[in-house]
C-alpha positions as CSV (number, residue, x, y, z in Angstrom):
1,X,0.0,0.0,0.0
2,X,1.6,4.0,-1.0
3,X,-0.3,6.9,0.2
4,X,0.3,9.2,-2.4
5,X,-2.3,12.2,-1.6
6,X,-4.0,13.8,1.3
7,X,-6.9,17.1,0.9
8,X,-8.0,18.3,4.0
9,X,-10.7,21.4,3.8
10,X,-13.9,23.0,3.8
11,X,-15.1,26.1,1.3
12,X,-13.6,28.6,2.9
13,X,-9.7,26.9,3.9
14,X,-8.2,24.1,2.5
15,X,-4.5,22.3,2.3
16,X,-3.4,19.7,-0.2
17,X,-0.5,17.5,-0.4
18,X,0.6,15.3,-3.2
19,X,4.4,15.0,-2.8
20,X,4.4,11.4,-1.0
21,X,6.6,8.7,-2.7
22,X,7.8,5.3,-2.6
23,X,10.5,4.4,-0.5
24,X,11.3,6.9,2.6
25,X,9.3,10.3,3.2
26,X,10.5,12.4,5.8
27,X,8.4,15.3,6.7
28,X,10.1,18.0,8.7
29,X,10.0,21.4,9.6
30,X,12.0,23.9,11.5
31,X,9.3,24.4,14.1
32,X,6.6,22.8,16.3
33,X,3.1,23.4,15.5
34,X,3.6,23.5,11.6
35,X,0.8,20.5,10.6
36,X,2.8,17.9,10.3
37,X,0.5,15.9,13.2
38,X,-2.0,16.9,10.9
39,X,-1.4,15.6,7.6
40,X,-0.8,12.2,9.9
41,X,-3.7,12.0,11.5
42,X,-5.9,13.0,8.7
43,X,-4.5,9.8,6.1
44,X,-5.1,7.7,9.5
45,X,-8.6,9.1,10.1
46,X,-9.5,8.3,6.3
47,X,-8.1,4.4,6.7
48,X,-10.6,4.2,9.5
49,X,-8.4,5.1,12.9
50,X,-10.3,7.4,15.7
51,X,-9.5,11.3,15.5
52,X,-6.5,12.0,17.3
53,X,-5.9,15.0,15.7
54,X,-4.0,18.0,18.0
55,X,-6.2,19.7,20.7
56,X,-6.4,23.0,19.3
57,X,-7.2,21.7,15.7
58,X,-10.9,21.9,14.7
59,X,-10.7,18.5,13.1
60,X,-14.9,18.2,12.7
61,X,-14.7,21.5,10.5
62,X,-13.3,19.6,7.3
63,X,-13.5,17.0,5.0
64,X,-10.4,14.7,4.2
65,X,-9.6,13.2,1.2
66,X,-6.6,10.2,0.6
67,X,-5.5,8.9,-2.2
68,X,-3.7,5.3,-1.9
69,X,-2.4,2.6,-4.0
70,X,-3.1,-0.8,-2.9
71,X,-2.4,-3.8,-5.5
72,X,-1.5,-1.8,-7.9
73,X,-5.3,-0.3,-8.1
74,X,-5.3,3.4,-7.0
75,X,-8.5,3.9,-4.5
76,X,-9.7,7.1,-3.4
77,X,-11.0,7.9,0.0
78,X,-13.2,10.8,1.6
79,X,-14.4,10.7,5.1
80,X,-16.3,13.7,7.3
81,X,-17.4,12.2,11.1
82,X,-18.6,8.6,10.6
83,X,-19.8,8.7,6.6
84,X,-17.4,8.2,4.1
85,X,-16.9,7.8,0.4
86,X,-15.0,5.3,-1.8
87,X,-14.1,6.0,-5.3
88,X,-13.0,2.4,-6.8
89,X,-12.5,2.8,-10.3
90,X,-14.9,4.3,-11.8
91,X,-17.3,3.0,-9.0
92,X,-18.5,5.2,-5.8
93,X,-19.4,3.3,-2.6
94,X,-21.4,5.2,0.6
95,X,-20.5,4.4,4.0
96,X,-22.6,5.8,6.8
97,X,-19.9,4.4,9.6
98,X,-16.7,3.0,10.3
99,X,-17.7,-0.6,10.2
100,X,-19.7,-0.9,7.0
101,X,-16.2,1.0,5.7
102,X,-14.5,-1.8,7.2
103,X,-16.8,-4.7,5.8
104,X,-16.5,-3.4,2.1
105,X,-12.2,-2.8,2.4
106,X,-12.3,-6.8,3.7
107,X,-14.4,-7.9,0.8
108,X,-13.6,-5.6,-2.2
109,X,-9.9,-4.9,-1.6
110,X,-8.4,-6.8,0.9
111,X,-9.0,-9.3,3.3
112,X,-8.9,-8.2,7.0
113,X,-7.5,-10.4,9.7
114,X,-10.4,-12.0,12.0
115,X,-10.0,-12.8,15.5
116,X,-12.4,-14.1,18.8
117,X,-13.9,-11.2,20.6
118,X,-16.1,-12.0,23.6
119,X,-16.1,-15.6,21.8
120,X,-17.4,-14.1,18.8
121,X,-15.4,-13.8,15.1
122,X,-14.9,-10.6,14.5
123,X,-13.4,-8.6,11.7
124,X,-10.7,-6.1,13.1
125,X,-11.5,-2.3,13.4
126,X,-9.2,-0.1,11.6
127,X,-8.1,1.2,15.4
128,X,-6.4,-2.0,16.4
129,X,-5.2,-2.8,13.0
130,X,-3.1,1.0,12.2
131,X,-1.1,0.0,15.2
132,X,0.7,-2.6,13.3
133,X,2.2,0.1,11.0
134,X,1.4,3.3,12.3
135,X,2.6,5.8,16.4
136,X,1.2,8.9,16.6
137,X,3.2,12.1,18.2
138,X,1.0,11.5,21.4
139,X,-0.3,8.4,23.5
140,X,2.6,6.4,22.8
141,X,2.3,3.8,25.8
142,X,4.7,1.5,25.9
143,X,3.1,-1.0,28.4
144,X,-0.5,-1.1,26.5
145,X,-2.5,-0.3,22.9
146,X,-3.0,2.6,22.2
147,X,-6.8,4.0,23.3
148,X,-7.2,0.3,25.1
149,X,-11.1,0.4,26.1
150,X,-13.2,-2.3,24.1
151,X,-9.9,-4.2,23.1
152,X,-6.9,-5.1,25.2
153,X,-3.5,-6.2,24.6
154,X,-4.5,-10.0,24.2
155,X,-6.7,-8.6,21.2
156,X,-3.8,-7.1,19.4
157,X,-1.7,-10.7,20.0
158,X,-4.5,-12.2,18.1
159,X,-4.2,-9.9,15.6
160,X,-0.5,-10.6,15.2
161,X,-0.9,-14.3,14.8
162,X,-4.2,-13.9,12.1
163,X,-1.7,-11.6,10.4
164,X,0.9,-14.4,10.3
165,X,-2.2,-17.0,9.5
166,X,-2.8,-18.5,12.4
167,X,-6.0,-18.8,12.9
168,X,-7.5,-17.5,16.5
169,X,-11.2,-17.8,16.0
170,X,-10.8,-21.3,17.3
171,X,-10.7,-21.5,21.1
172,X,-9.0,-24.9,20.8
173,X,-8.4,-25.0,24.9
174,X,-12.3,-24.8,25.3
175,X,-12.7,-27.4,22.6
176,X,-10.6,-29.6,24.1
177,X,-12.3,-29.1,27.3
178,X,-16.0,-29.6,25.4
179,X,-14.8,-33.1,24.3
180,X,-13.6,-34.0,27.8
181,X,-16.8,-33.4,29.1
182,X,-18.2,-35.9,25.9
183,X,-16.1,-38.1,27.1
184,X,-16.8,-38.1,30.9
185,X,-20.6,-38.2,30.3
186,X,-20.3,-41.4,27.7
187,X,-18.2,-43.0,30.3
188,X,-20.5,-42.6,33.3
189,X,-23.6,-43.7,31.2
190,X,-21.5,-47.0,30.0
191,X,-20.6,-47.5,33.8
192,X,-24.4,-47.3,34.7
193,X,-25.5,-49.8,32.0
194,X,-22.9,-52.1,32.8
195,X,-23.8,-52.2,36.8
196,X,-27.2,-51.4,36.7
197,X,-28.0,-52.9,39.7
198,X,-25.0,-51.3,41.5
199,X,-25.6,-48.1,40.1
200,X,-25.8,-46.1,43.4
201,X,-22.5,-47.5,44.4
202,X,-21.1,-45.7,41.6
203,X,-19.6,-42.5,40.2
204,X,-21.5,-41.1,37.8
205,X,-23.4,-37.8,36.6
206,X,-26.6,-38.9,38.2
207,X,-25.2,-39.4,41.9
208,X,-23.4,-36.1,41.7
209,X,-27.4,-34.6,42.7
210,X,-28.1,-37.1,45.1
211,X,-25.0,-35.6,47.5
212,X,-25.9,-32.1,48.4
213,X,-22.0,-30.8,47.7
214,X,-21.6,-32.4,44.2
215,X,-24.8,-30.9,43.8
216,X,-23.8,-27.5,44.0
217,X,-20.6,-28.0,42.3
218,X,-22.5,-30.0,39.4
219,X,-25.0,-26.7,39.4
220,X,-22.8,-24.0,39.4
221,X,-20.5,-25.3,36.6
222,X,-23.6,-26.2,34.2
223,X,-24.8,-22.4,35.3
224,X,-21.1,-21.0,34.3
225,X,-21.2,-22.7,30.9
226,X,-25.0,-21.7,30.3
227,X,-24.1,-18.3,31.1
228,X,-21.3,-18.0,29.1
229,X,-23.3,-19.2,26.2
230,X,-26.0,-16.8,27.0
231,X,-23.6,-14.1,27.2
232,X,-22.8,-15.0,23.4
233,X,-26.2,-15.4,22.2
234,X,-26.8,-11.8,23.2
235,X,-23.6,-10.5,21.6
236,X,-24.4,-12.1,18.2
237,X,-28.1,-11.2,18.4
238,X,-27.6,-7.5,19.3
239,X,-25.1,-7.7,16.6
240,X,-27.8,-9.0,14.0
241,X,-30.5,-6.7,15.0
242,X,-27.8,-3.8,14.0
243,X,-27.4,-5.6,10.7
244,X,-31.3,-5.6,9.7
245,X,-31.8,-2.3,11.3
246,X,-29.2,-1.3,9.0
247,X,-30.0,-3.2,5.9
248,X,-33.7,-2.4,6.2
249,X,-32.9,1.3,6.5
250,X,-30.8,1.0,3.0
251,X,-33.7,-1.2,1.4
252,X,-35.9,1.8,2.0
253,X,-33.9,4.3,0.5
254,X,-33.6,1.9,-3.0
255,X,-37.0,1.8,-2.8
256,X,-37.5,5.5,-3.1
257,X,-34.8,6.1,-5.1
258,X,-35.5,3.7,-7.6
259,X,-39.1,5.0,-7.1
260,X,-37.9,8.4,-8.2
261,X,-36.1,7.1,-11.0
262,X,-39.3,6.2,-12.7
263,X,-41.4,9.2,-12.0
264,X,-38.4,11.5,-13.4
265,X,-38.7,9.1,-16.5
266,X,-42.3,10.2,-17.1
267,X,-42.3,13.7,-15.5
268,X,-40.3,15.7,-13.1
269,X,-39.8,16.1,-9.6
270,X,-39.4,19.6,-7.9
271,X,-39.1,20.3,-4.2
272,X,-42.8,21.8,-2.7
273,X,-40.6,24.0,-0.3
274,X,-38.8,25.7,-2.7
275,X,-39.6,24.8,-6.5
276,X,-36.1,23.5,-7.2
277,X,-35.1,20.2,-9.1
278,X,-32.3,19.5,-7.4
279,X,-32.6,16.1,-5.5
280,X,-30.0,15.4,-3.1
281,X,-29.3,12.0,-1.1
282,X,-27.5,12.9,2.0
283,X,-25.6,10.4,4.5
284,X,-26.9,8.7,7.9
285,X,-25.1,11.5,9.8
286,X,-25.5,14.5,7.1
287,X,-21.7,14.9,7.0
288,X,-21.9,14.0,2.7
289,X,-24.6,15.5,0.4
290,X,-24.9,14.1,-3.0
291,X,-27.7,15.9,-6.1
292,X,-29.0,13.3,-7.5
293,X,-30.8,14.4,-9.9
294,X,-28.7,13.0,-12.9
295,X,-29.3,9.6,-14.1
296,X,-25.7,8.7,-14.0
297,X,-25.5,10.4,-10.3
298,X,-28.9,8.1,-9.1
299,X,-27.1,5.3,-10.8
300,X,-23.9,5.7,-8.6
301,X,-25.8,5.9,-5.6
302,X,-28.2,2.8,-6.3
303,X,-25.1,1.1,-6.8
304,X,-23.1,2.1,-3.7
305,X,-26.5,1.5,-1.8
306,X,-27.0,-2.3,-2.8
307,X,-23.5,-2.9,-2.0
308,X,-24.2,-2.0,1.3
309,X,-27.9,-4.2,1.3
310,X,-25.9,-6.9,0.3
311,X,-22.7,-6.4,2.8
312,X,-25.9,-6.9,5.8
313,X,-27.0,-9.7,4.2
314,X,-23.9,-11.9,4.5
315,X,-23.3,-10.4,8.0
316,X,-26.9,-11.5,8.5
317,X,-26.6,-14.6,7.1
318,X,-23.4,-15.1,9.1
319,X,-24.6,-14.2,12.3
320,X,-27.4,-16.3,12.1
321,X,-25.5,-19.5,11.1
322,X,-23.3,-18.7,14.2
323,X,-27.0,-17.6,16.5
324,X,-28.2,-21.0,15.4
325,X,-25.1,-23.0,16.6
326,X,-24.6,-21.7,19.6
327,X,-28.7,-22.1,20.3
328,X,-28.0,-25.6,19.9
329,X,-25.1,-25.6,22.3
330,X,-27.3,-23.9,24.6
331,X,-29.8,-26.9,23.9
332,X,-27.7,-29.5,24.8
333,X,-25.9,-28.3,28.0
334,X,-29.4,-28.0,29.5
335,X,-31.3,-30.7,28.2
336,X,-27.7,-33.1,29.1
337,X,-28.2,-32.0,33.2
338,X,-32.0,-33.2,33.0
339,X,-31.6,-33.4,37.1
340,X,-35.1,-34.1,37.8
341,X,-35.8,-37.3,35.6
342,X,-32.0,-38.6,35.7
343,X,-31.9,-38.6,40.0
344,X,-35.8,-40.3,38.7
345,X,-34.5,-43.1,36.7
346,X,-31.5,-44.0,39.1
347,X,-34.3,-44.3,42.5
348,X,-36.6,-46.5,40.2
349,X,-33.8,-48.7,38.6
350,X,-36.1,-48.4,36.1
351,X,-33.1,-48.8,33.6
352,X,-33.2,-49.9,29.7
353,X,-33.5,-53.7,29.6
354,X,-30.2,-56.0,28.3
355,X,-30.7,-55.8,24.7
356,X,-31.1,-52.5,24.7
357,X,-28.0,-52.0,26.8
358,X,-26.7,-54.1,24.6
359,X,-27.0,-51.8,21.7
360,X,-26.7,-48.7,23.8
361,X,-23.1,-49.5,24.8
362,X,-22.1,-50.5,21.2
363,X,-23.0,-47.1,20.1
364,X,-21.2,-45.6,23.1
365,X,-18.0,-47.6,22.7
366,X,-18.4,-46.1,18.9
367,X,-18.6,-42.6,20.4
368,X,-16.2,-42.6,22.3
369,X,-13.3,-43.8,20.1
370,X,-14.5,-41.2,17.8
371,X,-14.2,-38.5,20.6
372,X,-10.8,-39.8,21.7
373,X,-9.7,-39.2,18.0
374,X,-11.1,-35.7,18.2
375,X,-9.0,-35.1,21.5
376,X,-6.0,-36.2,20.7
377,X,-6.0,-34.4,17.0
378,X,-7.4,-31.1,19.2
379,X,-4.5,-31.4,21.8
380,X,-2.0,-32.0,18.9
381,X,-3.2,-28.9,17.3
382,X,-3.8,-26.7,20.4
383,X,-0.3,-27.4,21.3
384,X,1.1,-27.0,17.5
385,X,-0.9,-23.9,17.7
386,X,0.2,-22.0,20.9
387,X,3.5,-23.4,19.8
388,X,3.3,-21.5,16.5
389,X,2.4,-18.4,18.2
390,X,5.0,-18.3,20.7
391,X,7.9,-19.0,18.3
392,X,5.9,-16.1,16.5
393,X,6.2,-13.4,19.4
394,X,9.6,-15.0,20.4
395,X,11.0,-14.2,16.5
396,X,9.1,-10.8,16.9
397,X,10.9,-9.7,20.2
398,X,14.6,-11.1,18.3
399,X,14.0,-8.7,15.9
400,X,13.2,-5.9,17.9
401,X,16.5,-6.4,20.1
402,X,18.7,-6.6,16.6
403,X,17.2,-3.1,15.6
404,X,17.3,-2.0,18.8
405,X,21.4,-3.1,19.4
406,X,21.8,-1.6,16.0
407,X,20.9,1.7,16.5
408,X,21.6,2.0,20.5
409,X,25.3,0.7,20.6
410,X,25.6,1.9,24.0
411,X,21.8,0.1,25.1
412,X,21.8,-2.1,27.9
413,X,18.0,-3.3,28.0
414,X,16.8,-6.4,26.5
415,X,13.0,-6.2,25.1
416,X,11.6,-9.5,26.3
417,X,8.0,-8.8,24.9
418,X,6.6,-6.5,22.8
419,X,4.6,-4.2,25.6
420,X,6.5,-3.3,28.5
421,X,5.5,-4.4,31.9
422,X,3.2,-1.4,33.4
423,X,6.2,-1.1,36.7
424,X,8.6,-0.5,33.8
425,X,7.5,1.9,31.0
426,X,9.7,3.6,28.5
427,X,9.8,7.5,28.1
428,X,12.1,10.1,25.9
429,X,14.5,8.4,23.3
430,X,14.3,5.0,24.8
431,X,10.7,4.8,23.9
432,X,11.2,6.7,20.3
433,X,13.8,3.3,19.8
434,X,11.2,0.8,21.4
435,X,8.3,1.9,19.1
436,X,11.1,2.2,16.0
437,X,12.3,-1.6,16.6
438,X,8.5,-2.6,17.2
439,X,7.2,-1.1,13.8
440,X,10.0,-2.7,12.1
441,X,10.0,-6.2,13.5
442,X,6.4,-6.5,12.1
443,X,7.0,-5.5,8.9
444,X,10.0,-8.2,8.7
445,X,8.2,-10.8,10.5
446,X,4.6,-10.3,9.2
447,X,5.8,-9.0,5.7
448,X,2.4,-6.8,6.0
449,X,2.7,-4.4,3.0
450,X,1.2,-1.3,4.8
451,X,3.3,2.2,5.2
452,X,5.6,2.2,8.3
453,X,3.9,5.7,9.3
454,X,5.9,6.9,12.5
455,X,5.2,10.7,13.8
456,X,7.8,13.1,15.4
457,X,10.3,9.5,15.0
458,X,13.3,11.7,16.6
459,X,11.0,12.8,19.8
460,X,13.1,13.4,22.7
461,X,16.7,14.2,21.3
462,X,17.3,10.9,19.5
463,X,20.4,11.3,18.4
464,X,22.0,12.0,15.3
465,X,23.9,9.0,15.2
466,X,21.3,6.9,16.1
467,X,18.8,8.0,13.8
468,X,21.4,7.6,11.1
469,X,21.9,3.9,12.2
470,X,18.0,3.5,12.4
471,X,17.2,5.5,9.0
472,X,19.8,2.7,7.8
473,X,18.0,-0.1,8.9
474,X,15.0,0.7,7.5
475,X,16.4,0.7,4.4
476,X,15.9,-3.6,4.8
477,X,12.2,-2.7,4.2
478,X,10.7,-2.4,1.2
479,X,7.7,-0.6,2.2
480,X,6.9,2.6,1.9
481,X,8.1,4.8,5.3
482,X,6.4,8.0,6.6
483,X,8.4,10.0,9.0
484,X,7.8,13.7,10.5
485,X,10.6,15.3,12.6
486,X,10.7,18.8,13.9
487,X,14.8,20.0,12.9
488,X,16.6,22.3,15.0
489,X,18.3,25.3,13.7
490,X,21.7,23.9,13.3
491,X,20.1,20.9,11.5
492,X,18.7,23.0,8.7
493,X,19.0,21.4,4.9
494,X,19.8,18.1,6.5
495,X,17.8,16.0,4.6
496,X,18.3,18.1,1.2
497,X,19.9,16.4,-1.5
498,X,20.0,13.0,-0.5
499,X,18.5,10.4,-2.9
500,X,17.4,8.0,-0.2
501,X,15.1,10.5,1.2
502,X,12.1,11.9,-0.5
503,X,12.0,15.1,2.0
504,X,8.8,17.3,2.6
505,X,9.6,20.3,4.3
506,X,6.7,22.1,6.1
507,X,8.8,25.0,7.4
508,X,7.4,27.3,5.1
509,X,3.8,26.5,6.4
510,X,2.0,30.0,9.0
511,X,2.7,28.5,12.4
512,X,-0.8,27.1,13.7
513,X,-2.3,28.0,10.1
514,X,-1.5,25.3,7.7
515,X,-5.0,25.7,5.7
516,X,-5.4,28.5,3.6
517,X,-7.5,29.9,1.1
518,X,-5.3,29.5,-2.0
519,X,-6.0,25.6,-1.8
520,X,-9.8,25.8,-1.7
521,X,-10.6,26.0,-5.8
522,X,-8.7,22.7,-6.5
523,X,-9.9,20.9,-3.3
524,X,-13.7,22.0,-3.8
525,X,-12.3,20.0,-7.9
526,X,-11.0,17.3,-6.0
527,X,-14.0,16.6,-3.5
528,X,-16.4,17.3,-6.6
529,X,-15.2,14.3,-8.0
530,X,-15.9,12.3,-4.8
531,X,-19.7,13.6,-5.5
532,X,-19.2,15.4,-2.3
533,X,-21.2,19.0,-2.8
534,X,-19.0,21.8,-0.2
535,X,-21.3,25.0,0.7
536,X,-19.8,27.8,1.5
């Protein structure tokens, strides 16, 4: 992936950028405060991250337009508060928030990694996912992800090893657990058939509510499991019921605007309020108005809308195969502690007769070879698995300590994980060489083809020597590298001239005023052609 463009503006300020490149960008300036942060946080913001923009920076004021290449294709991106707009081709797509945005990147340009979120598959937001390739100026924790809230650390580990193909929507540990309990059950039931007449001298599922202890033991753990699945059930329906809300809301609008394309076939439509043609089809939240009262316009729209219908309708579809599954799981874990008529049958004796038995513990010796296959191939890959993933993280961490002994020839640490424990947290230059050696072991380790995008990358008087020996071993990456650095006075010119670096110097930029008027006529072009209308 290259980001080659970024438009930020409104109709009254605007500021444009086209000067990325392949290879190493360094954007500097000769002062804070110059929009470098900026320029960062608005290509981030239009790849789906959360505004993080400066304090003092008006962010909601302005629309943002990126321009990327991925495979080759070149995509173009607008975004203004949730709603955005995708120019694919010749093609425009409508997205009224970040996670139909999301939904359409996994399935029309690239896959995104999936992992298990409150035991539920789950394609990764845009949030987790940046920090793989991107640190902002501010908020760099070393001990924890950045904005950690509705995912943790364990979640970005998860995303690491989908990254690297191993697949984590599989709780293999709970599966393995599952087919233990198989097992136990079978064995109890084949114990009871076989001493029928000694059944209340033995162990089995049945006597465990006949003793008051085992009882509550028995109880709570079938109450734990049913809870857990509960817990899931409401996850995936809430989930569900945001996905036909959604698609029936979109389904409405074709409706009318397909309704509208036949009345403007025999007649035309004007407004009652005001007498104009105009027709305009504006987003969920407002931010994006488009006048549809072209053909081709109506046809963009239709299309860009049924994309959507039909992104809800696998998610639908999905989320009821998985509702469905785990409704059955629920099934069984009740109707399998059937207290009542199982502490029945064992006072009665009133047991299946011999030939029945008979049968019974054929099937059962059947089962349970079957299930013993299962365990052992599910403990062979649970352990092949977690194996795979530490060798991962361990490979991870090496390379961060080579980058890091690289560039710090005087460093005595050793990284021995890829957060820092919260007693012991970076800060200054040793953190600016922590993040550094993280963003480029996952590049070499995950060979992701995202843009190592690294703000203020010299923070805290890194040295010149040590940047030198880091800019150097970035050079082992072929991806493209964004990096902003404010230059002191003495360091003026220093990246000037040198073919390795494709420098972008912001010094010239009014100090807290990057936008400016004389950008406005060719972003106002530039948005036009993302069908986004700007009033003044």
């Amino acid at each position: 992936m290259i980001l080659k463009s970024i438009f930020i503006g409104n109709a009254e300020e605007a500021y444009i950028n086209e000067e990325f490149q392949e290879g190493l960008n360094i954007i500097s300036s000769n002062d804070n405060n110059k929009g470098k942060t900026i320029v960062i946080q608005g290509m981030m913001y239009c790849l789906g991250n959360r505004p993080i923009f400066p304090a003092s920076f008006p962010y909601e004021n302005y629309y943002y337009i990126l321009y990327l290449e991925c495979n080759g294709e070149l995509i173009k991106i607008c975004r203004r508060g949730e709603s955005y707009v995708i120019k694919q081709k010749d093609e425009y797509s409508v997205f009224d928030n970040t996670a139909e945005f999301k939904r359409y990147w996994n399935k029309r340009i690239e896959k995104l990694p999936i992992i298990l979120k409150d035991n539920v598959k789950k394609i990764v937001d845009p949030e987790l996912l940046i920090q793989v390739f991107f640190v902002g100026q501010d908020k760099k924790l070393t001990s924890d992800i950045v904005n950690s809230g509705y995912y943790k650390k364990v979640d970005f580990y998860k995303l690491l090893y989908s990254l690297d193909g191993l697949d984590t929507t599989t709780d293999t540990i709970e599966d393995i657990e599952e087919v233990k309990k198989k097992i136990n059950k079978l064995k109890n039931e084949k114990g009871k058939l076989l001493k029928e007449n000694k059944i209340l001298k033995e162990s089995n599922i049945a006597l465990e509510y006949l003793s008051a202890t085992n009882d509550r033991l028995a109880l709570e753990s079938t109450l734990k499991e049913v809870e857990k699945i509960k817990n899931k059930l409401l996850i995936l329906k809430k989930e569900r019921n945001s996905a036909i809300s959604r698609r029936t809301k979109n389904e409405m609008t074709l409706k009318e605007l397909r309704s509208l394309n036949r009345t403007m076939k025999s007649g035309q439509i004007a407004c009652l309020d005001c007498g104009s043609n105009h027709i305009a089809y504006e987003s969920a939240d407002t931010e994006f108005s488009f006048d549809i009262s072209t053909v081709e316009m109506r046809k963009q729209i239709l299309e860009s809308i049924k994309e959507k219908v039909d992104i809800y309708s696998e998610e639908i579809t999905r989320l009821t195969s998985e509702i469905n599954m785990c409704q059955k799981e629920l099934d069984a874990c009740i109707s399998a502690e059937d207290i009542p008529l199982d502490a029945l049958l064992i006072m009665s004796q009133e047991l299946t007769d011999s030939k029945d038995a008979d049968e019974r513990l054929k099937e059962i010796d059947a089962d349970l070879n079957g299930l013993n296959e299962q365990l052992e191939t599910k403990d062979a890959i649970s352990k092949d698995v977690m194996k795979r993933q530490q060798s991962l993280l361990e490979s991870i961490v090496s390379e961060m300590n080579r980058f890091y002994k690289s560039v710090d020839l005087d460093g005595k640490d050793e990284y021995k994980d890829i957060f820092t424990i919260r007693g012991k947290t970076y800060s200054g230059s040793e953190a600016t060489e922590f993040h550094m050696s993280k963003m480029f072991a996952f590049q070499k380790k995950l060979n992701h083809k995202y843009p190592i995008v690294i703000d203020s990358f010299r923070a805290e008087d890194l040295s010149t020597d040590r940047e030198e020996r880091a800019l150097n071993m970035f050079k082992e990456i072929s991806n493209q590298i964004i990096l902003t650095t404010t230059l002191k006075s003495e360091e003026e010119n220093k990246y000037y001239g040198r073919e390795e670096i494709n420098n972008i110097d912001f010094s010239s930029h009014n100090t807290n005023k990057m936008l400016s008027e004389s950008y406005v006529e060719k972003f106002i072009l530039v948005a036009n052609e993302m069908l986004v209308s700007i009033e003044g």
